[in-house]
N, C-alpha and C positions, 0 to 999 in steps of 0.2 A: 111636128116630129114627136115618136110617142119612144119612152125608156123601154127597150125591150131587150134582156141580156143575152139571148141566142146574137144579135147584132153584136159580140166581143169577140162570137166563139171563131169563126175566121180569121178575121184579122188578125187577133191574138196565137192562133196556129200559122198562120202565116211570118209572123214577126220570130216564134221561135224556131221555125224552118229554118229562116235565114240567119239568125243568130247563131245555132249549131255550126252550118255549114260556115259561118264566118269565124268561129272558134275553131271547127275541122281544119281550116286550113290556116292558121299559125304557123303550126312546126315547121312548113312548108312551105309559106310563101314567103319571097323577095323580100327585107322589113324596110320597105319605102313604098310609095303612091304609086300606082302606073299612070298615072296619066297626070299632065302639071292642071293648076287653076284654071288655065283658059280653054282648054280642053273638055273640064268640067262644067263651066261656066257656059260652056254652048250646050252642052247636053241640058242641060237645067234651065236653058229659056226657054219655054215653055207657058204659053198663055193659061190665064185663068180659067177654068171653063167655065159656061154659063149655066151648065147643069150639074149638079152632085155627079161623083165617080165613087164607083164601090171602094168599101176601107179596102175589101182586103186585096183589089187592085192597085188601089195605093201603097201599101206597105210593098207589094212585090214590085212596083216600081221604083219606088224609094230604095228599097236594098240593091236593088239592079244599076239605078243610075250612081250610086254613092259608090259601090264597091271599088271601080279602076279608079278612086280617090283618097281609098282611107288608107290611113297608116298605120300597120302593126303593129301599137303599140303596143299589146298583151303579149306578143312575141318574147320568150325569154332569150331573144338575138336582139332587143331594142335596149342600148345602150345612151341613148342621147336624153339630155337633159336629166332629171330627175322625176323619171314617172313610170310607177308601177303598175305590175298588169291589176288583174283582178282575181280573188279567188273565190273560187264556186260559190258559197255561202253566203259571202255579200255582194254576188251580181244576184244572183235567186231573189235575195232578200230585198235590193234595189228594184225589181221589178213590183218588187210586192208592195212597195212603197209606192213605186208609181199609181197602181190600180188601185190600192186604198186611199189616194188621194188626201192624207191628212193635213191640214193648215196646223202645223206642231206650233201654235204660240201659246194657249192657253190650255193647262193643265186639266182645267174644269172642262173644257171641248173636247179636249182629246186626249183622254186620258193614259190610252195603249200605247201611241206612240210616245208622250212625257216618261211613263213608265219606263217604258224600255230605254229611251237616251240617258235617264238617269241613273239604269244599272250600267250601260257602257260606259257612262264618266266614270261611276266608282271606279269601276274593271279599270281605267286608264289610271288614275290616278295610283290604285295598287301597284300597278304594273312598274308605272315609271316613277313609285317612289316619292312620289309627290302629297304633300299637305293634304291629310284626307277631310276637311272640311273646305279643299276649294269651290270652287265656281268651274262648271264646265260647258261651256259652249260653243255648239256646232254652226261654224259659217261656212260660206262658198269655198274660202278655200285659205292658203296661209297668207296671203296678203292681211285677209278680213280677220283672220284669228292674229295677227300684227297689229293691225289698227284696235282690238275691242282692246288685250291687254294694254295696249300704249294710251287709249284713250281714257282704262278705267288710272293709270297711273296719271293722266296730264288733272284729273277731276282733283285725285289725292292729292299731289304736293301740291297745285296749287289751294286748296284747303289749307295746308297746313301754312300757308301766308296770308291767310285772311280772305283769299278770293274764290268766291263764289262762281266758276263758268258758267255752270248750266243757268242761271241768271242772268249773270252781266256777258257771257262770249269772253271773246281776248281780247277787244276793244280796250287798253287802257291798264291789263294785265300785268303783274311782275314779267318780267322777260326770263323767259322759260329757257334754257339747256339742253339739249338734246346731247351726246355723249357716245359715241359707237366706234366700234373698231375699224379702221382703214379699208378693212375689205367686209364692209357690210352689204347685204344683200337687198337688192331694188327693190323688193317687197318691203323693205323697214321703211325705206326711202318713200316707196307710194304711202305708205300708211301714214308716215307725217307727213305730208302735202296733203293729204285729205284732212287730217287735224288741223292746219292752220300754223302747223309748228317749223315749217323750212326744213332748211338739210339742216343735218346734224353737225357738230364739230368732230372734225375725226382725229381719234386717237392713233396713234402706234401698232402696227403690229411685225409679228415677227417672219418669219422667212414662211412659215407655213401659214400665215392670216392669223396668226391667235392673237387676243388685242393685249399688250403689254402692260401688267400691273403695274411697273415703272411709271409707263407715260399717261396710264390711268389715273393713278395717284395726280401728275403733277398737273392734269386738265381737271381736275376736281378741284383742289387747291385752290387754280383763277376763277372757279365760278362765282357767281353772285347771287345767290337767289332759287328759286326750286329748281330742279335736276332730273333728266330721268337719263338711263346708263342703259345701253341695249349690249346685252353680249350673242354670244352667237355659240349658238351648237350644232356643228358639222357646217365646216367650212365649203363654199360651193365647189372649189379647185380641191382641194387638200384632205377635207373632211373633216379635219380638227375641231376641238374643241375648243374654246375657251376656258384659263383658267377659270374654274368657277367660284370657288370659296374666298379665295382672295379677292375676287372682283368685287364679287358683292359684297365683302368687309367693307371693300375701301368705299363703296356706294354709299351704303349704310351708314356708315359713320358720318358721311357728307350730308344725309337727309335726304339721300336721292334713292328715286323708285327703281328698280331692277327689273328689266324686261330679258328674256333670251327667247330669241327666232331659232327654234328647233326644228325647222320645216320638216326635213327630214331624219335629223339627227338625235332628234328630242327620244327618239325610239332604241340606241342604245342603250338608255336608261333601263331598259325591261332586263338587260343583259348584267352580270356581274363581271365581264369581260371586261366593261367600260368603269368599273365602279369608281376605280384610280379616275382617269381622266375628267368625269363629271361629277366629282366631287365636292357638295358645296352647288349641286343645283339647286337641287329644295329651299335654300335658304333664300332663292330670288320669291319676287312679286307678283310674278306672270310667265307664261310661257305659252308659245302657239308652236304648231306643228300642221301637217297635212296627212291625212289618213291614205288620200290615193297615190303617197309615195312610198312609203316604209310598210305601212300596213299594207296595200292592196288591196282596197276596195275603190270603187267608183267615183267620180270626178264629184268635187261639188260638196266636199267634204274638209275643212280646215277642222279645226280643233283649239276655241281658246280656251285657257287654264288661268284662273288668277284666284291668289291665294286669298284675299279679303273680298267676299260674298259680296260686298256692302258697297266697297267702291266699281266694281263693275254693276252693280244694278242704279246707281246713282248716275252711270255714264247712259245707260240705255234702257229703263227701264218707262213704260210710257204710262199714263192713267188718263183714262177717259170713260164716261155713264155706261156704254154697251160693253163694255168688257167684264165676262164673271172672273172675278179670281177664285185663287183656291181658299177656303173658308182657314185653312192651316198658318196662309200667309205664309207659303214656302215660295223661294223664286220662280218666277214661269221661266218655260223655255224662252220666252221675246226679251223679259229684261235682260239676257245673255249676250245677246248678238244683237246688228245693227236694225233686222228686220223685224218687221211686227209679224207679217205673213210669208212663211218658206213649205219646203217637204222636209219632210222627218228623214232628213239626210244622217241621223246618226243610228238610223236601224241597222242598216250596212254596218256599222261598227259593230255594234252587239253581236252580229250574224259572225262577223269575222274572228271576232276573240272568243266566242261562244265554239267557234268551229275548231279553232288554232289550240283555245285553255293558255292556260301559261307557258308550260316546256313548247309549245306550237308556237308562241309567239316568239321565247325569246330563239328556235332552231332556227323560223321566217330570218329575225335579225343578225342572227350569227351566220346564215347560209350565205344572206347578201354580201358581209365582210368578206367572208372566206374564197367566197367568186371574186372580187374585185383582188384580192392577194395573189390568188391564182392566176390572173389576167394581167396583172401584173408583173408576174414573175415570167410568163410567157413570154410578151412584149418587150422586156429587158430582156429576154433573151438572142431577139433578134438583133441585124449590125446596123449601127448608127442610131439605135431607139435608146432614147433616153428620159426615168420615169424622174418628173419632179417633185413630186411629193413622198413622206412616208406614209404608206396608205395605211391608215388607221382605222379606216373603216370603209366604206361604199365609192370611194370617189378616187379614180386615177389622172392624172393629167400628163399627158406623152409630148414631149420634142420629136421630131425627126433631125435635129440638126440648124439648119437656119429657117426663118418665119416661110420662106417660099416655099421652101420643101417642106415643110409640116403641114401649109395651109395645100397643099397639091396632092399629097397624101391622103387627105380628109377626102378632099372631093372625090377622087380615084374609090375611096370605099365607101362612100356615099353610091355614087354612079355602079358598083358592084352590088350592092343589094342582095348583101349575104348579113349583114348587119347595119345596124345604123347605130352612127357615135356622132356625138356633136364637137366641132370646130369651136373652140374660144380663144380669148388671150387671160393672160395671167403672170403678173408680176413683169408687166413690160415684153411677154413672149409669146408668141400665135404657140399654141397645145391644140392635141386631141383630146380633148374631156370626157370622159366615160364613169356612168352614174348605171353601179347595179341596183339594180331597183326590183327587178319583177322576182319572184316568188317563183317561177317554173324556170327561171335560169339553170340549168346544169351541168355539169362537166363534159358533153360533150359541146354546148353552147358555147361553152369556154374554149374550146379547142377551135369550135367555128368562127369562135372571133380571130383569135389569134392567128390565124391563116388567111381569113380573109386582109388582115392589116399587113400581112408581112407580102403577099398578093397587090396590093395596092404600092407597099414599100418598093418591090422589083420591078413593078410598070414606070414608077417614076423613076428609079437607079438606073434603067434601060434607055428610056428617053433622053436624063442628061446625059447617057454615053452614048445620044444616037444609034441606037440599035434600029435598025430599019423595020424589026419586026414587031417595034410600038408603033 
């Protein structure tokens, strides 16, 4: 096989044929699958051939058989879970990544991409008000930006009792703390199971998830020995905040590390809206976030922040004969994150805030709020809907009444495929969960939900009155 770059130019006009045309049709289509897994799963058995098939046969296959399976999530009508679409500049800029193919670990390799991820830390860090001599590093996603802060915090305290991990393991270790609010989020939980740390003890929280400085205080008090305290910014039901300033007082004073899981929350910080409420962020130890929520760029992109340079490159930083560093002995991108070899997943960031500036970034985070308020005030408009939370920010969570009829609801606007909002429980109660997230949501998007919910609401009010015409 010999490198010859006319072999990109097809394929590569092929791939953005069908990316347009898969973008063209957003505003408009269904925002669910058409077709389920098994349906797909027969299309896609298909034998290996014995002979090469042209790329750019492939990609027009590839988009062919994928299509009646993808989910709109770019759609500013996808409301389920927390995931945002993508905007112009950092899908462009994600493509650009892909074909430059850089291994972003060593600065001295690769220096364009280093470069660039270390003006979008700055940019973050400005943004959200954070210690401008942090540590900023791009992982897979916010799980892994959970696990680097939590991992460069387990290195630190336990240091400061005389134990060495990256040595000795936990074999034999002071018995470590963990600390988190009652409604702490599965990703903290995966990230200590990969540490070795267990679940966490859970503190207190209050009617809307925020972890109560009360019962914070008094699970500090019985600890023994090093400690690490996770709070949480934007609850996944409610969107709250954690007190921040007080939490980390009472942390601090204990000797213990302050981590908050800001997945998607961390990005009110850009805003002076929020300034009350996350007050006393800065003063934590670390923070992780996810860029393809709040932000809007492409999957594959977490964001960790830890304020001491030193204990996150002591958790992950590797040395071996074939690696150049930089002669400056400034951190590489690998001692940040868990991987030695990734793609420069934080170009996409640059692209985005470079696109957005700062009034772009903070109208992105304020637009999201101001849709989920509207969407809510819609929703409680209709009869029998009932919003449980106060919506502080991006996340509403809807009763229809009892758990049957809420989870019957969900499904009915699942099945309608004018929207999509995701079913959960929360505080004991089946809810409709609805996370604004994408960046092209707009006011008539808004009206499209709220019709389609109150549509699903009559299908089911119909049925239990036996109406023959459900």
């Amino acid at each position: 096989m010999t490198y010859r770059p006319e072999d990109y130019r097809e394929p590569l006009e092929q791939a953005a044929r069908a990316a347009r045309e898969w973008l063209d049709s957003l505003p408009s289509r269904p925002v669910k699958p058409r077709e389920p897994i098994d349906t797909l799963s027969a299309a896609m058995h298909l034998p290996l051939t014995e002979q090469p098939t042209d790329a750019a046969e492939v990609v027009a296959e590839l988009a062919r058989l994928a299509d009646p399976g993808l989910m709109p999530i770019g759609s500013g009508r996808f409301f389920g879970w927390v995931m945002g679409g993508t905007l112009p500049a950092a899908l462009a800029a994600d493509w650009l990544v892909s074909a430059w193919d850089q291994n972003n670990g060593l600065r001295y390799a690769t220096p364009a991409a280093a470069a660039i991820e270390e003006r979008a830390g700055a940019w973050i860090l400005d943004l959200l008000h954070l210690p401008a001599a942090s540590a900023v590093g791009f992982t897979t996603g916010g799980t892994m930006a959970n696990f680097v802060g939590l991992a460069a915090g387990r290195g630190a305290v336990l240091r400061s009792v005389g134990w060495d991990v990256n040595r000795d393991g936990l074999t034999g270790a002071p018995r470590l703390t963990v600390l988190a609010g009652a409604e702490v989020h599965s990703s903290v939980l995966l990230a200590l199971r990969y540490l070795g740390l267990g679940e966490p003890t859970m503190v207190a929280a209050d009617p809307q998830g925020r972890i109560r400085p009360d019962a914070l205080s008094a699970a500090l008090a019985s600890v023994d020995g090093p400690c690490l305290v996770v709070l949480q910014a934007g609850n996944l039901h409610s969107g709250a905040f954690d007190p921040m300033r007080e939490s980390v007082r009472l942390a601090h004073d204990a000797g213990a590390w302050v981590h908050v899981d800001g997945a998607f929350g961390l990005w009110a910080a850009a805003s002076s809206r929020w300034a009350t409420a996350l007050d006393g962020l800065d003063t934590a130890d670390s923070w992780a976030t996810d860029a393809h929520k709040t932000l809007n760029v492409p999957y594959d992109c977490g964001i960790a922040v830890v304020a001491d340079p030193a204990a996150v490159r002591s958790a992950f930083a590797a040395h071996t004969s074939y690696f150049v560093r930089d002669d400056a002995g400034a951190a590489e991108p690998m001692d940040l994150v868990p991987e030695l070899s990734r793609r420069a997943r934080g170009i996409p960031v640059w692209a985005a805030l470079r696109s957005l500036g700062q009034s772009g970034t903070v109208a992105l985070v304020e637009g999201l709020a101001d849709n989920a308020g509207a969407l809510a005030e819609g929703l409680a408009a209709l009869p029998g809907v009932e919003v449980l939370n106060d919506v502080v920010f991006t996340q509403v969570s809807v009763s229809f009444g009892s758990d049957d009829r809420t989870v019957r609801v969900t499904q009915a606007l699942l099945e309608d495929g004018a929207v999509w909002m995701s079913g959960s429980h929360w505080r004991g109660r089946a809810v409709l969960r609805i996370s604004v997230s994408n960046w092209s949501t707009d006011d008539t998007d808004v009206a499209v939900a709220v019709d389609a919910v109150a549509r699903a609401l009559a299908a089911v009010t119909a049925a239990d009155r036996g109406d023959p015409r459900e």
